[in-house]
MDTraj code that builds the backbone (N, CA, C; nanometers):
import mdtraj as md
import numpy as np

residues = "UNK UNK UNK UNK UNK UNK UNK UNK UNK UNK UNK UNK UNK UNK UNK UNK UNK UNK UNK UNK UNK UNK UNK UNK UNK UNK UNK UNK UNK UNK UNK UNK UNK UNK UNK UNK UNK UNK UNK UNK UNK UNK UNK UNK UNK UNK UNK UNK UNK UNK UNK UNK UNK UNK UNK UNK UNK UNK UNK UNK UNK UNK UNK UNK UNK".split()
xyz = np.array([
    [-1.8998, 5.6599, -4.6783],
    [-1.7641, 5.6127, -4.6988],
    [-1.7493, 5.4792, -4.6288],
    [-1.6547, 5.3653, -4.7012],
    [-1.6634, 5.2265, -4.6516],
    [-1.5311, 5.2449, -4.6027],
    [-1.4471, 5.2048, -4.5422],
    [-1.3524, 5.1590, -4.4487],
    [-1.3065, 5.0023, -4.4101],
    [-1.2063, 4.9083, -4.4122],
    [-1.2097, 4.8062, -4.3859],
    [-1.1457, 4.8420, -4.2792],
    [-1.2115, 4.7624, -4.1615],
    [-1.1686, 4.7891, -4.0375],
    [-1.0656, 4.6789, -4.0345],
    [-0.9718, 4.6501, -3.8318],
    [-0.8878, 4.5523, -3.8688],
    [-0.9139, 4.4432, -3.8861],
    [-1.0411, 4.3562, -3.8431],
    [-1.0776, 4.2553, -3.8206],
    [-1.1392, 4.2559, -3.9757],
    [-1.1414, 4.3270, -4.0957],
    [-1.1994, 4.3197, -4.2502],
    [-1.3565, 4.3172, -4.2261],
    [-1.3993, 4.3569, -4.1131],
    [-1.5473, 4.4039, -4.1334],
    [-1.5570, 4.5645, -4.1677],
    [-1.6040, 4.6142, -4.2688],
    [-1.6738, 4.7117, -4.3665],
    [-1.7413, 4.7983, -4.1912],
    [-1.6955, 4.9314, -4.2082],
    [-1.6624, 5.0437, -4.1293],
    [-1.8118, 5.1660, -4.2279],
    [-1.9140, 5.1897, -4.1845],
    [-2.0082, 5.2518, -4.2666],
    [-2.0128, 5.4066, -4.1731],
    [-1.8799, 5.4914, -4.2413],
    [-1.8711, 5.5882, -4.1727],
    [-1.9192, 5.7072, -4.1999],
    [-2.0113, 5.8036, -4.1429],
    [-2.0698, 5.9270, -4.1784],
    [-1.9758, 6.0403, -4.1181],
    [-1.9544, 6.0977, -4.2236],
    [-1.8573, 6.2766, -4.1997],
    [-1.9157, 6.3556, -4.1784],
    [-1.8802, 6.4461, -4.0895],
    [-1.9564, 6.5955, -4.0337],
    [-2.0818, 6.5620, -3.9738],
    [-2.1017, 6.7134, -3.9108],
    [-2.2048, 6.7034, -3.8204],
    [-2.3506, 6.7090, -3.9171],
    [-2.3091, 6.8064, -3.9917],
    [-2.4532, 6.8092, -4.1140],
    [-2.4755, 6.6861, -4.1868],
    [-2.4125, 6.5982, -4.1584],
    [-2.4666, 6.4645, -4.2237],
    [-2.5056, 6.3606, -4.1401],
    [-2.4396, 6.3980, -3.9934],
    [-2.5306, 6.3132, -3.8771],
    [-2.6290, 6.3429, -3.8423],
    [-2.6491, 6.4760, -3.8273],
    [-2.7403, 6.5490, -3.8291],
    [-2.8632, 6.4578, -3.8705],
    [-2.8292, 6.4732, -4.0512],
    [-2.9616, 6.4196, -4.1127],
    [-2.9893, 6.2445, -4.0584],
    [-2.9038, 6.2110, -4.0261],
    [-2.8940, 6.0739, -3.9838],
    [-2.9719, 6.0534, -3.8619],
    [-2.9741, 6.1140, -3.7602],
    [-3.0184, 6.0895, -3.6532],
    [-3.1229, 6.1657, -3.6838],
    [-3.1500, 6.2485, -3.7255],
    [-3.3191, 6.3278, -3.7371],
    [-3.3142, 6.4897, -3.6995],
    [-3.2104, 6.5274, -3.6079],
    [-3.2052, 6.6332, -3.5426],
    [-3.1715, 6.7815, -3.6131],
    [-3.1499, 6.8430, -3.5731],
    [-3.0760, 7.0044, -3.6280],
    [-2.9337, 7.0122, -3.6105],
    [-2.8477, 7.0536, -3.7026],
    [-2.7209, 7.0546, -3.6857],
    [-2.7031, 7.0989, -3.5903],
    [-2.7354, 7.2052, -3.5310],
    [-2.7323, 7.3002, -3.4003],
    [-2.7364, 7.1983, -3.3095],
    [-2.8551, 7.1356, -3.2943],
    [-2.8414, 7.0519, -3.1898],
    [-2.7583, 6.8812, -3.1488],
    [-2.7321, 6.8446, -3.3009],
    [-2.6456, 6.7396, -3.3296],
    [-2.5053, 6.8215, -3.2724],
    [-2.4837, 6.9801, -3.3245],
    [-2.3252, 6.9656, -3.3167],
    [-2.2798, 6.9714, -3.1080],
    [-2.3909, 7.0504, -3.0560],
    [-2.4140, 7.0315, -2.9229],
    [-2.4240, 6.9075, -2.8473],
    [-2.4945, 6.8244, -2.9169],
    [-2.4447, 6.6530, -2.8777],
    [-2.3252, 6.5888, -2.8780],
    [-2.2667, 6.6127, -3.0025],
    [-2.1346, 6.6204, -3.0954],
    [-1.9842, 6.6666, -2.9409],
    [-2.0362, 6.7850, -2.9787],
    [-1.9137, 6.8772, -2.8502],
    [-1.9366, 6.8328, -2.7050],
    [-2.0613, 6.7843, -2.6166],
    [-2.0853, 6.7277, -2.5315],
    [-2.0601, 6.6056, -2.4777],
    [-2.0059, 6.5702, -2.5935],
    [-1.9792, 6.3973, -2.5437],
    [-2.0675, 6.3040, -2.5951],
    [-2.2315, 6.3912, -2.6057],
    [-2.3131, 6.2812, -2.5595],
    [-2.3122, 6.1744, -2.6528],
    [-2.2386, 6.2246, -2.8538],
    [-2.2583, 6.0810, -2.9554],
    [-2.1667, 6.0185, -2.9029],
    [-2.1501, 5.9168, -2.9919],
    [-2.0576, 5.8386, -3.0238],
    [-2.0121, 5.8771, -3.1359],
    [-1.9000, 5.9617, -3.1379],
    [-1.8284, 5.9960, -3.2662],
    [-1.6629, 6.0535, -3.1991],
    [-1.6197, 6.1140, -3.3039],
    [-1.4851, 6.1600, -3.2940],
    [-1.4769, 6.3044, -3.4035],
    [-1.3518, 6.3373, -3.3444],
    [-1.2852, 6.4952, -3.4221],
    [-1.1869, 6.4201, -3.4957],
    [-1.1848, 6.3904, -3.6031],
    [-1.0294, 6.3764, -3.7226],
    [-1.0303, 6.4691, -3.8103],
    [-0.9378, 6.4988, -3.7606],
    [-0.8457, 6.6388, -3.8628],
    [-0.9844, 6.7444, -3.8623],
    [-1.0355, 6.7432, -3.7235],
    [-1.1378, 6.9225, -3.7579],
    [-1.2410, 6.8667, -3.7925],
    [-1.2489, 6.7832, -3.8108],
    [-1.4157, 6.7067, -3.8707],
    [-1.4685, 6.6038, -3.7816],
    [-1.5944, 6.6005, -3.8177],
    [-1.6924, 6.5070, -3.7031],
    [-1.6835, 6.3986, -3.7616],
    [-1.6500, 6.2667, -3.7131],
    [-1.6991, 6.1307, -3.8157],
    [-1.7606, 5.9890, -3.6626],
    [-1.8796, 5.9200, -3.7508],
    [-1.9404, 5.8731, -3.6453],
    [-1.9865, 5.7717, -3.7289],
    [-1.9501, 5.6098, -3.6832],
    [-2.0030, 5.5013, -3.7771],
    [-2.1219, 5.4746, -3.7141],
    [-2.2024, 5.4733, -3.8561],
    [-2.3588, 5.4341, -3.8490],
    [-2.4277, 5.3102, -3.7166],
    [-2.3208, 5.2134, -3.7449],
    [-2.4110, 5.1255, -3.6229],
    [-2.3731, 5.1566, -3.5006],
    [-2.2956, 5.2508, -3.4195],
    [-2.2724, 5.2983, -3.3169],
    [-2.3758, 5.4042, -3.2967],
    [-2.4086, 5.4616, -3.4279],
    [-2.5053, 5.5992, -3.3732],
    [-2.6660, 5.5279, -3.4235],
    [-2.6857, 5.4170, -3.4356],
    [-2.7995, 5.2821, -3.4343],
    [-2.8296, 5.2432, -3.3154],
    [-2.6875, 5.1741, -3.2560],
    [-2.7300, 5.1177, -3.1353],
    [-2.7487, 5.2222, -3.0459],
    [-2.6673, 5.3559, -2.9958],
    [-2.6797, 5.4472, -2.9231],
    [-2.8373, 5.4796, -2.9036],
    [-2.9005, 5.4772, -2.9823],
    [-3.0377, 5.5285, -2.9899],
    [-3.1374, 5.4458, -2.9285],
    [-3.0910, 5.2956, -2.9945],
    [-3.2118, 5.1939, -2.9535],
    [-3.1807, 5.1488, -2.8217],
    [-3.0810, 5.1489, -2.7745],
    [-3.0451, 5.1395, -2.5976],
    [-3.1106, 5.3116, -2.5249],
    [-3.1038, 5.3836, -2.5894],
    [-3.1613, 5.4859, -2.5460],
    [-3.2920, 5.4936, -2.5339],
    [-3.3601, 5.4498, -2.6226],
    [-3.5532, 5.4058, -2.6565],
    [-3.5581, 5.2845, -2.5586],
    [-3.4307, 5.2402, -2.5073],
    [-3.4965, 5.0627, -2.4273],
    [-3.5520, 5.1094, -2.3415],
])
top = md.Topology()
chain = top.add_chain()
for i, resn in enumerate(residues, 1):
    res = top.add_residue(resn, chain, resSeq=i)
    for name in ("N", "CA", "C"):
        top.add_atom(name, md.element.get_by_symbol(name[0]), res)
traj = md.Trajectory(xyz[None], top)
């Protein structure tokens, strides 16, 4: 899903945990435990997980630095 954010840069947002899941590589189980922990970078709207792609990009490659 695209999003225009306020500044009109394009928002590349992934819904639910089963689709970050596949995004980051992991098991839902263990994505949704990341998820509830704090540890992504994402949010709860309306009961659902949503987490834009280059936040859960950079999260990783500062994590591998």
């Amino acid at each position: 899903m695209h999003t225009q954010g306020s500044a009109g840069e394009t928002l590349n947002l992934i819904w639910g945990a089963k689709a970050i899941s596949k995004f980051i590589g992991r098991t839902e189980r263990a994505t949704f435990g990341m998820l509830e922990s704090g540890e992504l970078p994402a949010k709860k709207v309306s009961g659902k997980w949503v987490a834009e792609r280059s936040k859960l990009t950079n999260f990783f490659v500062e994590f591998a630095s």
